[in-house]
Every structure is written in C-alpha cells, then in structure tokens.
C-alpha positions as CSV (number, residue, x, y, z in Angstrom):
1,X,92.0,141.5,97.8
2,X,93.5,138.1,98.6
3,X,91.6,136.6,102.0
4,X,94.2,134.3,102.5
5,X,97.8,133.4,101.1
6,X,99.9,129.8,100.8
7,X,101.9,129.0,103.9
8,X,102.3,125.4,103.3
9,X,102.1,122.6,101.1
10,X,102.8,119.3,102.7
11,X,101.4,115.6,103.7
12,X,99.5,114.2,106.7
13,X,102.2,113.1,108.7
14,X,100.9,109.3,111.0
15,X,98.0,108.9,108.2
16,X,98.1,105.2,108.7
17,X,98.3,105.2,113.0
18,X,95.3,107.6,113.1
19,X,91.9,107.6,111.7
20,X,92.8,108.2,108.3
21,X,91.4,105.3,107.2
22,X,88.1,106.5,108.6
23,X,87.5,109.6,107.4
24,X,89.2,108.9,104.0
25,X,86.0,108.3,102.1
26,X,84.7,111.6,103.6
27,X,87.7,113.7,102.3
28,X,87.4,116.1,99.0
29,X,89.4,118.3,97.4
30,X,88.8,120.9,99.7
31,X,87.6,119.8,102.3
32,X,88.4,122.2,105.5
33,X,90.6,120.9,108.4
34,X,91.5,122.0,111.7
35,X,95.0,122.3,113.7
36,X,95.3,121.3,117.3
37,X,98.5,122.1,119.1
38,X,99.7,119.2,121.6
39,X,101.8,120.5,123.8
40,X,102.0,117.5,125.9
41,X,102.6,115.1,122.9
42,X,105.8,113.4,124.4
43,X,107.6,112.5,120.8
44,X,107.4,116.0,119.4
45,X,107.7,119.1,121.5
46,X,106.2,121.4,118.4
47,X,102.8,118.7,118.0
48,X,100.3,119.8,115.8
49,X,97.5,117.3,114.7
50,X,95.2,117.5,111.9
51,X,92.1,116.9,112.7
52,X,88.5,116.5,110.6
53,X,85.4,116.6,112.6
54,X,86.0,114.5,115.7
55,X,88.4,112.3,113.6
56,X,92.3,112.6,113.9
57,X,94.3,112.5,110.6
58,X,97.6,112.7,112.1
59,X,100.3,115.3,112.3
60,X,101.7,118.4,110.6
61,X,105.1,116.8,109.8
62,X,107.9,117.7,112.6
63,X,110.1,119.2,109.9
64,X,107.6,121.3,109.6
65,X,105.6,122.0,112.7
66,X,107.5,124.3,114.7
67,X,106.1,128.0,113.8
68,X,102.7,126.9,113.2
69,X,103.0,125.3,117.0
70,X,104.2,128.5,118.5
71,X,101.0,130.4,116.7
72,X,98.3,127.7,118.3
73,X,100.3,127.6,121.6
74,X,99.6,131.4,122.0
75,X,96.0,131.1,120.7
76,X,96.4,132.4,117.0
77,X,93.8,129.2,116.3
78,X,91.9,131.4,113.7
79,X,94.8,132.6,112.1
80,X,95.1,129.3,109.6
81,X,92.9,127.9,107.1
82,X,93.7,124.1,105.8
83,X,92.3,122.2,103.1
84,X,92.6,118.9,101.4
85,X,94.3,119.7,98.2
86,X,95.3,116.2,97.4
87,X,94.1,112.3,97.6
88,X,94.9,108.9,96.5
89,X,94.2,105.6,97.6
90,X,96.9,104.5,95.3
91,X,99.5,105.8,97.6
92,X,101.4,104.6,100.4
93,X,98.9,105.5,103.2
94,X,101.5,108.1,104.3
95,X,100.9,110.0,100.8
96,X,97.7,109.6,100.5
97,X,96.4,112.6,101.4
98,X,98.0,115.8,101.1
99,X,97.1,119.3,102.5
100,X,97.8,123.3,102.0
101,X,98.1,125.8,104.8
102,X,97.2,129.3,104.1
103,X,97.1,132.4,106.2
104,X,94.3,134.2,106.4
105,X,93.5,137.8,105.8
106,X,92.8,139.3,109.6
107,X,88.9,140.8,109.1
C-alpha cells in the first residue's frame, strides 16, 4: 500500500530573497522539507514557507498555497511530506529548485 500520494508539483516561490542561496549546496534530490503556515505574513493571507533545517527557502507559490494553508492553520502539520525533486544552478534562482508535495498515508 502507497504511504503517501502526489499532491503537488511546483517551485520555491522568493528562492532568491531567502536563504536559498545558503542551503543550496546542501540540497539533494530528496532531500525532506518542512511547511510553516504564516498567518501573519502581510502580502499573502494563505503564507506557507518552505523551510530546511533552520534555513528559509521561500514560499509555496500563492497560486498555489491556499488549501495547503488552511491544513497547517488547523494543525494538520504531519499530514504533508515534501521533498526536493528538482535542482539547477543553471536556472534563474527562481527555478532553481523545484519541490513535490505528497499526502501521506494516516498510520
């Protein structure tokens, strides 16, 4: 049985404002990350950083933030899994890094 299943495939919106540039050496193809809901982030009501370790990537993209927000906000934090599932230096700083959402399989 599946443990978890593909919610979303997408980029690491702010990449370049953050500490991307930090933690980019760090990063691997599958490297887990974690989702922090902002709720007092005061450009984007549905916030929801990206974080590895200490280190802030940036944000889930606000075309794409707003049911995963309401999921943190209520304290579903175990509910997602994220992982690295793309890198490239050779990209715009915005693309560089790209990420995949899954759901996972409630134990």
């Amino acid at each position: 049985m599946e443990q978890h299943r593909h919610y979303l495939t997408t980029q690491i919106a702010g990449f370049s404002y953050w500490e991307g540039c930090i933690a980019f050496n760090h990063l691997r193809i599958g490297t887990e990350l974690t989702l922090k809901r902002e709720s007092n982030n005061k450009f984007d009501p549905y916030a929801v950083a990206v974080y590895f370790g200490k280190y802030k990537l940036g944000f889930l993209p606000r075309n794409q933030n707003e049911d995963i927000s309401k999921f943190l906000e209520m304290g579903h934090t175990d509910l997602f899994e994220v992982r690295v599932n793309r890198k490239s230096k050779e990209e715009h700083p915005e693309n560089q890094v790209g990420i995949i959402v899954y759901i996972k399989r409630k134990e």
